[in-house]
Steps between C-alpha positions, in 0.01 A plus 500: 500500500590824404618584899781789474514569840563129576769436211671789662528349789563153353825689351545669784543140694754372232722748564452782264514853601295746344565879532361767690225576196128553496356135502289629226764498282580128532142397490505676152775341391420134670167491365566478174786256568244269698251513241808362258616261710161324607362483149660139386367383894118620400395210303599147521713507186648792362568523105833695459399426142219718456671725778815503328581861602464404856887549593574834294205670690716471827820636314366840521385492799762317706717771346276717654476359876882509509554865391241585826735608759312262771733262591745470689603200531351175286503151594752319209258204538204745408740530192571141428153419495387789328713424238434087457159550490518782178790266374217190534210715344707671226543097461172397513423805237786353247363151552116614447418322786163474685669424890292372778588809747280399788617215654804431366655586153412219228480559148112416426442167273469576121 
């Protein structure tokens, strides 16, 4: 829902430790990241065909959270699931899938 202060706290509970920054700094950054990472959840299906660019708009800016000198300390299984889910949508992209995101993934009927 677009909530920074509440992912940061979410984040916060799993264990990772964000510097002594600004918090305007991650809401910048997270923002952007959000708006990414909610857009295959905002419809019922999501076309990685006619998104097929979806995954190599978060290369640049992953690259770009990491190089921000706000953590401290990040949970591996923030990692692990990071990367599954870009490993399932750069996936879903190759496939030219249209994926039931909503409840439950489910390739839709042809």
């Amino acid at each position: 829902d677009g909530d920074i202060e509440q992912t940061l706290n979410d984040y916060k509970a799993i264990g990772m430790q964000l510097s002594d920054k600004p918090q305007v700094e991650y809401e910048a950054a997270f923002a952007e990241f959000l708006a990414w990472l909610a857009l295959p959840f905002s419809t019922e299906y999501f076309d990685f065909k006619e998104n097929s660019d979806y995954t190599n708009q978060a290369h640049e800016m992953m690259h770009r959270l990491t190089d921000m000198p706000s953590y401290e300390k990040i949970q591996e299984d923030f990692i692990f699931f990071e990367r599954n889910s870009y490993g399932l949508f750069k996936l879903f992209e190759r496939l030219e899938a249209s994926v039931k995101m909503r409840e439950g993934w489910g390739l839709s009927p042809l």
